[in-house]
C-alpha positions as a Markdown table, in Angstrom:
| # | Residue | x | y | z |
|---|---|---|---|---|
| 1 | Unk | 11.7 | -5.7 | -6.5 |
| 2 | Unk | 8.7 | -3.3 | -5.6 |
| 3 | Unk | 8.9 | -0.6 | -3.0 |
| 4 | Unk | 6.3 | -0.6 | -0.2 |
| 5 | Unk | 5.4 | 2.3 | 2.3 |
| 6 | Unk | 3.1 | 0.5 | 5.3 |
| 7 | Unk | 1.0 | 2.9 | 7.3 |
| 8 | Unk | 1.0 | 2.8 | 11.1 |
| 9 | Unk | -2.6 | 1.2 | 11.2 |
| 10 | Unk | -0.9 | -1.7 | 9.4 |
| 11 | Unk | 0.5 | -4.9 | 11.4 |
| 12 | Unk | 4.1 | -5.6 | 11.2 |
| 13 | Unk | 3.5 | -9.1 | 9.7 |
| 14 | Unk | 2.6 | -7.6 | 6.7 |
| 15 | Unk | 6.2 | -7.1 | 6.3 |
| 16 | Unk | 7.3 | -9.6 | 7.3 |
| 17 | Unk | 6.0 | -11.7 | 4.1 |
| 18 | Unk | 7.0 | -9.0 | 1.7 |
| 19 | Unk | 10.4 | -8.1 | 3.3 |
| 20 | Unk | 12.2 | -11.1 | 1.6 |
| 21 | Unk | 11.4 | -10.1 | -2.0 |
| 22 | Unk | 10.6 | -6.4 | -1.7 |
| 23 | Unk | 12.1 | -3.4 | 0.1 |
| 24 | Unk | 9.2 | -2.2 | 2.8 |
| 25 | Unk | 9.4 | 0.7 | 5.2 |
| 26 | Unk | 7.1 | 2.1 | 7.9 |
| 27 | Unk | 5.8 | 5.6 | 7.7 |
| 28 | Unk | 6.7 | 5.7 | 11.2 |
| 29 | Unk | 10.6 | 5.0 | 10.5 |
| 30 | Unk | 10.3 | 7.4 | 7.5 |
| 31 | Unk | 8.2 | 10.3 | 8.7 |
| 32 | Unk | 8.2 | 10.0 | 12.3 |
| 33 | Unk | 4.8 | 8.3 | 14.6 |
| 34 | Unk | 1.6 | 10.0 | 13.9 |
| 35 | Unk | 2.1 | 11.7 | 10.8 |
| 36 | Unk | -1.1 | 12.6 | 9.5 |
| 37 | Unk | -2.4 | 11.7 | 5.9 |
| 38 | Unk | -1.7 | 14.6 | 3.5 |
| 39 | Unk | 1.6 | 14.5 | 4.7 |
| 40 | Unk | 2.1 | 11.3 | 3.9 |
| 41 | Unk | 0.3 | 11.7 | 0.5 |
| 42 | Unk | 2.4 | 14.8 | -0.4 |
| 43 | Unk | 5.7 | 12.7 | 0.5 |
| 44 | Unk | 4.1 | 9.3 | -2.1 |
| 45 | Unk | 3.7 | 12.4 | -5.2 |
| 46 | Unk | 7.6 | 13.7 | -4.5 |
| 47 | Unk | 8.7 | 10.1 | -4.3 |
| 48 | Unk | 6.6 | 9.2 | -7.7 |
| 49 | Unk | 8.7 | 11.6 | -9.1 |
| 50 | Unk | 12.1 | 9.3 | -9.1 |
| 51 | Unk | 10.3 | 6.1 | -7.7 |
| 52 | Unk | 8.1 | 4.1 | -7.7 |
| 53 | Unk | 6.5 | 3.1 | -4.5 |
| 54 | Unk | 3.4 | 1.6 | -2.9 |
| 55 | Unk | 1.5 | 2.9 | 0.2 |
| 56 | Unk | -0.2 | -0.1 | 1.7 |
| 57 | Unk | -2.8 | 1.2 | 4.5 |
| 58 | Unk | -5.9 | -0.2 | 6.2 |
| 59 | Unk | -7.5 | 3.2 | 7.0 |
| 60 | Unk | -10.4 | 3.3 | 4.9 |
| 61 | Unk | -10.9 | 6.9 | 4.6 |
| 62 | Unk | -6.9 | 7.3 | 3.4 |
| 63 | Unk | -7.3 | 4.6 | 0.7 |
| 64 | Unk | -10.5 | 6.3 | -0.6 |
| 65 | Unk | -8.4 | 9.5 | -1.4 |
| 66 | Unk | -5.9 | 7.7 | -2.9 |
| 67 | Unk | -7.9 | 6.0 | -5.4 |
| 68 | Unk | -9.9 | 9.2 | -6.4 |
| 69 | Unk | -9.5 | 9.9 | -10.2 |
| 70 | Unk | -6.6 | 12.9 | -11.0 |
| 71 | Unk | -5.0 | 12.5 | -7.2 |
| 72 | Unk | -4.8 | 8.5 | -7.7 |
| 73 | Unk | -1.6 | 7.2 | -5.6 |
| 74 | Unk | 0.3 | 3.6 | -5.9 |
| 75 | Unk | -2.3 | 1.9 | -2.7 |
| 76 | Unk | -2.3 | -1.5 | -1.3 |
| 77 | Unk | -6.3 | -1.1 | 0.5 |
| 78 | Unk | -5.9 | -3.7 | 3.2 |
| 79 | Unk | -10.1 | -3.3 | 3.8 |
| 80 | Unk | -11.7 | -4.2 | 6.7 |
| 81 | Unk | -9.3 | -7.3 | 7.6 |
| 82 | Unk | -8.1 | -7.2 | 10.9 |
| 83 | Unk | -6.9 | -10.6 | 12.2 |
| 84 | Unk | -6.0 | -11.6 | 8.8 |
| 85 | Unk | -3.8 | -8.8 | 6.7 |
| 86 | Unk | -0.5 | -10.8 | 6.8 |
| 87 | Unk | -2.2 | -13.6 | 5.3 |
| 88 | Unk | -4.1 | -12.2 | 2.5 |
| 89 | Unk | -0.7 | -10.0 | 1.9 |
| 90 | Unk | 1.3 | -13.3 | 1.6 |
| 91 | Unk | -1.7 | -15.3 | -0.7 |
| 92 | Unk | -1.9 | -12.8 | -3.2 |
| 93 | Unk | 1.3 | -11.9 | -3.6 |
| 94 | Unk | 1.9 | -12.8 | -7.0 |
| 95 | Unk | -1.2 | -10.8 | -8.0 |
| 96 | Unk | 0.0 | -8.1 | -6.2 |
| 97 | Unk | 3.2 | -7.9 | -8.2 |
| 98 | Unk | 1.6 | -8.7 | -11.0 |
| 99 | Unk | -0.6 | -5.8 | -10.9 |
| 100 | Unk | 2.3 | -3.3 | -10.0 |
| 101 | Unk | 4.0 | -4.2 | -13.4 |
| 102 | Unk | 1.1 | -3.9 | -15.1 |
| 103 | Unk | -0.4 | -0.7 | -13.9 |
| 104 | Unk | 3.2 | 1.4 | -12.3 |
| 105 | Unk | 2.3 | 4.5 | -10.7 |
| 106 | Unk | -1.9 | 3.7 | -11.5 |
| 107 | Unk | -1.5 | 1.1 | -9.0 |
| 108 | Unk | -4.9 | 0.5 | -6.8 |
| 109 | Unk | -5.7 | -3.2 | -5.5 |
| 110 | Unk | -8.6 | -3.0 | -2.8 |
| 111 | Unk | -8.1 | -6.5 | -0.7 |
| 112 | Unk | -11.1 | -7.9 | 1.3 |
| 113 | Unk | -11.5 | -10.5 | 3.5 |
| 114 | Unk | -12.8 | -12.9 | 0.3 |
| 115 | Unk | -11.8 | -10.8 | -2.3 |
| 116 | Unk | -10.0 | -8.7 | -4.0 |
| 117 | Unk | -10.8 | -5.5 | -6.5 |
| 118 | Unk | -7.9 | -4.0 | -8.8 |
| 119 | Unk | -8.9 | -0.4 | -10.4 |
| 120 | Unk | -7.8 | 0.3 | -13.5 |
């Protein structure tokens, strides 16, 4: 079972087709509406620490910090998709898990409309 932390700019279907395998809360439920980035990164590195979990956002600028090289976080990049995050979620969730095993706390998977990037 993996651990996923979904960013306000997220839709709640997204959960809805991880929710029956996985454990997913909102960074609304957990840090209150409106919490601003470094918070929320500063709350993914004390987590790290006993846990592992996965932040999955669709805010570009966020996901760019958290794949940076020496401040990498665990990120699900939901890029540019709009309309169509539950369903790209749901189709690659195999590859998703797959990738979390693989890679633990390096995790970064960048999912496009067509697409999809892991970083290593």
């Amino acid at each position: 079972m993996l651990r996923f932390l979904l960013d306000e700019d997220v839709v709640a279907q997204v959960r809805d087709g991880l929710a029956p395998r996985h454990e997913v809360r909102f960074v609304s439920d957990v840090l209150g509406s409106g919490t601003k980035d470094p918070t929320i990164r500063r709350y993914l590195r004390a987590m790290l620490r006993s846990e592992d979990l996965i932040l999955i956002t669709a805010d570009n600028e966020f996901a760019g910090r958290c794949s940076q090289d020496g401040s990498r976080l665990p990120c699900l990049w939901l890029r540019d998709l709009r309309d169509t995050e539950a369903d790209r979620v749901r189709l690659l969730s195999d590859v998703i898990e797959r990738e979390a095993v693989l890679c633990g706390k390096q995790f970064f998977v960048e999912i496009r409309a067509k697409s999809y990037i892991v970083r290593r």
